[in-house]
C-alpha positions as CSV (number, residue, x, y, z in Angstrom):
1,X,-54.9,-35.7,-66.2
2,X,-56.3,-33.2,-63.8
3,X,-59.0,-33.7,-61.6
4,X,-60.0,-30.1,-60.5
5,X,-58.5,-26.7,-60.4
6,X,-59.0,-24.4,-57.2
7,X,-58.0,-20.8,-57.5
8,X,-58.7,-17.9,-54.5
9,X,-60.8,-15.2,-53.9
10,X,-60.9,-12.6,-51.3
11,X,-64.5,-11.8,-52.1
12,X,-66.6,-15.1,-52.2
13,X,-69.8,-13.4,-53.2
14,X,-68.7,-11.4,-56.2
15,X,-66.5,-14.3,-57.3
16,X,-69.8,-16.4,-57.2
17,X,-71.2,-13.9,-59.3
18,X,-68.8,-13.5,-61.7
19,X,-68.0,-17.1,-62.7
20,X,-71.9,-18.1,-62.7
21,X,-72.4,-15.3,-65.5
22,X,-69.0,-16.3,-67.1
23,X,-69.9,-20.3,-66.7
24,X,-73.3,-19.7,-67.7
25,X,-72.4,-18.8,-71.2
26,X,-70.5,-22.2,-71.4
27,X,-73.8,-24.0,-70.4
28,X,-71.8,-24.5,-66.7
29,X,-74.7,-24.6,-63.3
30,X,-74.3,-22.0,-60.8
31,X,-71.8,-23.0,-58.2
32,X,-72.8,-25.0,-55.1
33,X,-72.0,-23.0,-52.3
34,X,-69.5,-25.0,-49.4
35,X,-68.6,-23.2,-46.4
36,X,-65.7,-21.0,-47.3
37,X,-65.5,-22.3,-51.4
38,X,-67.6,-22.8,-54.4
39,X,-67.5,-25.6,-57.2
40,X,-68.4,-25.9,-60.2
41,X,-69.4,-29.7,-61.4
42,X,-69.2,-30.9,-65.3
43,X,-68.4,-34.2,-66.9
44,X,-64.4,-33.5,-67.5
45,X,-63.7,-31.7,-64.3
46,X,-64.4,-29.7,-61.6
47,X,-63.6,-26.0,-61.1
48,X,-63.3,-24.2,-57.4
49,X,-63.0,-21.0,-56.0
50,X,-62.1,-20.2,-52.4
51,X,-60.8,-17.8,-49.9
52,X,-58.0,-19.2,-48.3
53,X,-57.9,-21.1,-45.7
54,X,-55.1,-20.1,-43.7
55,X,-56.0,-16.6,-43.7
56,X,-54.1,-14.6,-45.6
57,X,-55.1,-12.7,-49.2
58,X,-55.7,-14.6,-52.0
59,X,-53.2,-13.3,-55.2
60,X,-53.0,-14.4,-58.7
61,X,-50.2,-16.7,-60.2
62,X,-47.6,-14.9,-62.1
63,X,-47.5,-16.7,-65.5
64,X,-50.6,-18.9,-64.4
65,X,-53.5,-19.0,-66.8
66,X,-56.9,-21.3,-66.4
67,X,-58.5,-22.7,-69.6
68,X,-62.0,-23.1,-70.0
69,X,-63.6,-24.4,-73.4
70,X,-66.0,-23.1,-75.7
71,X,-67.8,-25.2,-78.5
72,X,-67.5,-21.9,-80.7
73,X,-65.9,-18.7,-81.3
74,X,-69.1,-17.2,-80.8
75,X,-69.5,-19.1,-77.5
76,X,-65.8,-17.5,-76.6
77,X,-67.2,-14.3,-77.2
78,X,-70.1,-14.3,-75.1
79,X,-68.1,-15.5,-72.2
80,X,-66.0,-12.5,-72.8
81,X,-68.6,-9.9,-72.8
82,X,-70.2,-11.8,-69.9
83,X,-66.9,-11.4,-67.8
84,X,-66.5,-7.6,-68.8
85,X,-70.3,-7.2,-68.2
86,X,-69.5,-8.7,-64.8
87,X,-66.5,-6.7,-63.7
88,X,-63.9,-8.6,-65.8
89,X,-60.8,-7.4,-67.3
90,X,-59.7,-8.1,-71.1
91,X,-56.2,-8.7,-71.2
92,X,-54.0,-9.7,-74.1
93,X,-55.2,-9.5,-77.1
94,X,-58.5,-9.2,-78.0
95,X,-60.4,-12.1,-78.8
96,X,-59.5,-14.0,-82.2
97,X,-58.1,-16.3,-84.1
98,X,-54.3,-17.6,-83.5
99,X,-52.0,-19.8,-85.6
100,X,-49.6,-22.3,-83.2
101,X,-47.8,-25.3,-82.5
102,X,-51.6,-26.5,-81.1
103,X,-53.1,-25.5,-84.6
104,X,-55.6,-22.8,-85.3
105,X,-57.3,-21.8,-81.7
106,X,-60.0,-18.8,-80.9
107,X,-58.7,-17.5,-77.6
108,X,-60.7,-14.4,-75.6
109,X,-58.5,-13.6,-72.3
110,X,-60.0,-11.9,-68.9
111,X,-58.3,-10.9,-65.4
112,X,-60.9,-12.0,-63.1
113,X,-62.2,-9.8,-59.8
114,X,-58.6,-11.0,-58.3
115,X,-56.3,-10.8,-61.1
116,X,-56.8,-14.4,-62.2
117,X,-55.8,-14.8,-65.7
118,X,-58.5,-17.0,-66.9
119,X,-59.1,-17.9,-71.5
120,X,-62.0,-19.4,-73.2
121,X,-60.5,-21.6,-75.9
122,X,-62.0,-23.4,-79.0
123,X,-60.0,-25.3,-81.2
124,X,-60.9,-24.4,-84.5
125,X,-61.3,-27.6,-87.6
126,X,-57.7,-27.4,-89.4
């Protein structure tokens, strides 16, 4: 369904460096560097981060969260610590195991360095 997801930054360096730490524990490349944006390239999609182009600050979406996912809870976790380690903040609650509609999920949640709400997600065997 979705193609790519493009959130903003205000600091194009230090978002670099915080989402190549945080990818890099989902087996994710550094980010190609274009102009004003980076990307990051995978099979199922690509993920962008940018300072906006018409100028004016980059803010988080209220009620927005991006999904990334993890092949284990253990991989969840190290892209938690890795976000922390990187200037990240947890928010929610802390990483674990919850019960829903979706079935049984391991979710770790992080504000990025602009307030981003971002998740690592791994959908656990029923």
């Amino acid at each position: 369904m979705f193609s790519h997801v493009m959130i903003g930054t205000n600091d194009l360096e230090k978002a670099k460096a915080f989402y190549d730490a945080l990818l890099g524990t989902l087996g994710v490349r550094p980010a190609k560097v274009d102009g004003h944006r980076i990307f990051y390239f995978t099979k199922t999609g690509v993920f962008s981060v940018t300072r906006p182009i018409n100028g004016q600050p980059a803010t988080a979406a209220n009620g927005g969260t991006i999904g990334f996912s993890a092949d284990s809870a253990e991989q969840a976790d190290a892209w938690h610590a890795a976000g922390i380690a990187n200037g990240g903040t947890p928010c929610e609650n802390p990483p674990g195991v919850r019960q829903g509609a979706g079935g049984k999920l391991y979710l770790a949640y992080l504000r990025d360095l602009d307030g981003n709400k971002i998740c690592a997600m791994h959908r656990m065997p029923a």
